[in-house]
Steps between C-alpha positions, in 0.01 A plus 500: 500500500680507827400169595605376185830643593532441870429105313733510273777594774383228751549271186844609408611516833381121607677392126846693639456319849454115342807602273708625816365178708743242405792704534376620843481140627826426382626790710331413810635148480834596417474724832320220695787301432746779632336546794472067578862503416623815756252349794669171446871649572315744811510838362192705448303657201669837564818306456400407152383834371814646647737255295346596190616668225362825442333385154338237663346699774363753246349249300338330773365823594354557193365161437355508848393913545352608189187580483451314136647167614200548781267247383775290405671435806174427653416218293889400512477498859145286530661224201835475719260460820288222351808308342660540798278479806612130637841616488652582868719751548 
């Protein structure tokens, strides 16, 4: 019975993670692309999180901090990394 349940979470919460996954990548590109385009005019990342709006900055705190989007920003992360690996920065 437990294991059926501890199962049955595991399930769910891998289904709510491949759901999440597309928009995660889309996130970390988007910020990828905001941090390329503030080291190409010489300012740092700290620059870039401090020029955002608040909205922004709590919604890439929750995209990036919550515990649910866990899984999700792993596998984000590891897609972005093979697409992007010859890349130089």
């Amino acid at each position: 019975m437990t294991l059926s349940i501890f199962l049955g979470i595991c399930i769910v919460y891998l289904i709510i993670s491949f759901l999440i996954l597309p928009f995660q990548y889309r996130a970390l590109v988007a910020l990828k692309k905001e941090e390329k385009k503030y080291k190409i005019i010489g300012k740092k990342q700290d620059d870039m999180y401090d020029e955002m709006v608040a909205s922004q900055l709590i919604l890439h705190q929750n995209m990036q901090g919550n515990p649910i989007f866990f899984l999700a920003n792993i596998m984000s992360s590891l897609i972005y990394w093979m697409k992007h690996r010859k890349e130089k920065p």
